[in-house]
C-alpha positions, -999 to 999 in steps of 0.1 A, spaced: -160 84 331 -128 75 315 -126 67 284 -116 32 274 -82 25 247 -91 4 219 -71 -21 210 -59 -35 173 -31 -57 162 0 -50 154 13 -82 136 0 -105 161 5 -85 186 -24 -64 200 -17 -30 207 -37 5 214 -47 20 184 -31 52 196 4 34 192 0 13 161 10 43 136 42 49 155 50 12 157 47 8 117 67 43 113 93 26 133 94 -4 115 96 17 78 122 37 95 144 13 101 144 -7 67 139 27 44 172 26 28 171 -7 20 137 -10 12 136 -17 -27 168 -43 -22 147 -61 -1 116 -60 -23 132 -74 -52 148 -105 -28 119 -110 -11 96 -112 -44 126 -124 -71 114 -92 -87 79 -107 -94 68 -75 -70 79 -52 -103 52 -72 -126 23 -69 -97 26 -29 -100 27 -28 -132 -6 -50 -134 -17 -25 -105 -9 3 -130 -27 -18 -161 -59 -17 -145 -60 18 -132 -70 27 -166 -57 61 -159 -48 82 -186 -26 117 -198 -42 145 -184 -54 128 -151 -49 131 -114 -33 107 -91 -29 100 -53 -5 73 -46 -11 63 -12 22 46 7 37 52 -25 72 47 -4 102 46 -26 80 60 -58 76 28 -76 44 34 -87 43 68 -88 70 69 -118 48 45 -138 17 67 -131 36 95 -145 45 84 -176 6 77 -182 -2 109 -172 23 131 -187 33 166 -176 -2 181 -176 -16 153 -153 -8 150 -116 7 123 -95 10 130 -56 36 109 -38 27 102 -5 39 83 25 30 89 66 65 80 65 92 105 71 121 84 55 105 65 31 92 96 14 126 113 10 137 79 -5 114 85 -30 115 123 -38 150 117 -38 143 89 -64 118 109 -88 140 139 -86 171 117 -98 149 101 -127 145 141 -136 108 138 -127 98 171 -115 66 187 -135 35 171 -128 51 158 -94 41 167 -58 48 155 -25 30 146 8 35 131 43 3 119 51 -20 95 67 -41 75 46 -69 81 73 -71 119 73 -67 124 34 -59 165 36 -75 172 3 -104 185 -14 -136 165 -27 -140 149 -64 -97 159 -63 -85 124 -77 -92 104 -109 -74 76 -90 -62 67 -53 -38 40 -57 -21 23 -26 2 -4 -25 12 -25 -1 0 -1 26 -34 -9 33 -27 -37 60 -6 -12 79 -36 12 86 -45 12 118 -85 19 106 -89 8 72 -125 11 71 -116 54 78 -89 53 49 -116 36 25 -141 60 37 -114 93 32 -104 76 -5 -136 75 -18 -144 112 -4 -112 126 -27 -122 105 -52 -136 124 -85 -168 107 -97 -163 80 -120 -127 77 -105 -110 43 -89 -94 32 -61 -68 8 -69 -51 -16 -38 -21 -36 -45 -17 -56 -13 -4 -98 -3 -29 -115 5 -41 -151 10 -37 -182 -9 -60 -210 -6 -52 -239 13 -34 -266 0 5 -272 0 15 -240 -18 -1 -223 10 23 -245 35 51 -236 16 45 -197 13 38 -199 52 72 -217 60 91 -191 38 75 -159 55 83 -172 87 113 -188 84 135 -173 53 116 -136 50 128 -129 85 165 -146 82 169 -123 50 161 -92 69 184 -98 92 214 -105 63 204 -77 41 187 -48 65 200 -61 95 165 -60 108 149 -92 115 121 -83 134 109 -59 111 103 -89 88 86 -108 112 61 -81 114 56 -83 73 48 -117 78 23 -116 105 9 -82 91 -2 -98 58 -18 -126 82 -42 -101 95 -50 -87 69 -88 -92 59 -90 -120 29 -104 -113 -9 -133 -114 -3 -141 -93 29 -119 -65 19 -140 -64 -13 -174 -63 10 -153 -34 32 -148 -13 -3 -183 -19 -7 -192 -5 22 -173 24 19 -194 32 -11 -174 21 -37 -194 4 -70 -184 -22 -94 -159 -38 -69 -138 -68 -83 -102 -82 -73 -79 -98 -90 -56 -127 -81 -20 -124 -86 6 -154 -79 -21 -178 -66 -34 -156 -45 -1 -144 -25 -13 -108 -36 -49 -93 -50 -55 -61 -70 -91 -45 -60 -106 -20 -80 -137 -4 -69 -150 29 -84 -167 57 -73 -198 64 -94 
């Protein structure tokens, strides 16, 4: 008997899961170049102070290892280092082809080369060892797995005892009128200045109706959970627009 397709979303879309990672590599491969610009417009630079909260509550410290998951252009991955230091670890990674050569390129201009390494991977099939990482950060990236419940389930596995997953991710405000206006400026400015900036206005569209689907505060905490993960909190940033969770393995 044939074996049925499943389906997810992709945006609002729904799509075979067999497809969705090549959709979202086509979408990264087309704004890659312009991909920090377009952070810092689309955020007003507020998305620098998130990370750096994200980075805060890692807790990691010199000596220590790090996964940054969809660590893209290397913005985290440079503050992780300078926690870290030379004898710690960070790992850049990215499924995405162009978006990690961004930020190799990046790191390697910033002279960041001891203590730095480099992989195109998928957050689902985690390529490394047990008990490898004091922390598996990602950013921004979760909602663009196509089985997050797997990723969870492969972070905690690489995941040293006593170490932390951190998630930096948008999110969902609570009803009211700044929830009205946040939804008229995702779907009516975000994808206008994609268009002006990366020349790529459907690939903003997607941002806005990915962070739709993505699961809420609260149920993303209870998926952590069940992935094994202890002491699970999350954190509220910018009413809500984006959460920090932080979950340990213990």
């Amino acid at each position: 008997m044939e074996q049925q397709t499943k389906n997810t979303h992709f945006g609002f879309k729904q799509v075979p899961e067999t497809e969705k990672a090549s959709l979202v590599r086509g979408v990264f491969d087309s704004v890659a170049d312009r991909y920090d610009v377009m952070n810092d417009l689309m955020s007003m630079g507020v998305h620098r102070v998130w990370k750096r909260i994200a980075i805060s509550l890692s807790n990691v410290q010199y000596g220590q290892s790090v996964l940054d998951l969809a660590g893209g252009t290397g913005d985290l991955s440079i503050l992780f280092h300078q926690r870290v230091g030379k004898k710690g670890q960070v790992v850049l990674s990215d499924i995405n082809a162009e978006m990690l050569r961004n930020g190799r390129d990046r790191l390697i201009d910033k002279g960041l080369i001891d203590g730095i390494d480099y992989a195109q991977i998928n957050a689902q099939y985690l390529p490394f060892a047990n008990n490898q990482f004091d922390c598996v950060s990602i950013a921004f990236g979760l909602r663009n797995v196509t089985d997050k419940n797997m990723a969870l389930e492969a972070i905690f596995r690489v995941l040293k005892p006593g170490g932390r997953i951190i998630i930096l991710e948008f999110s969902h405000p609570p009803e009211g009128l700044f929830k009205k206006a946040y939804d008229f400026y995702s779907f009516k400015i975000l994808p206008k200045i994609g268009k002006v900036v990366a020349d790529d206005e459907a690939s903003y569209q997607y941002l806005a109706e990915s962070i739709r689907m993505h699961p809420p505060q609260q149920e993303l905490k209870q998926m952590m959970e069940s992935a094994g993960f202890e002491r699970c909190e999350f954190f509220n940033l910018t009413n809500g627009i984006v959460a920090i969770h932080r979950g340990y393995k213990l």
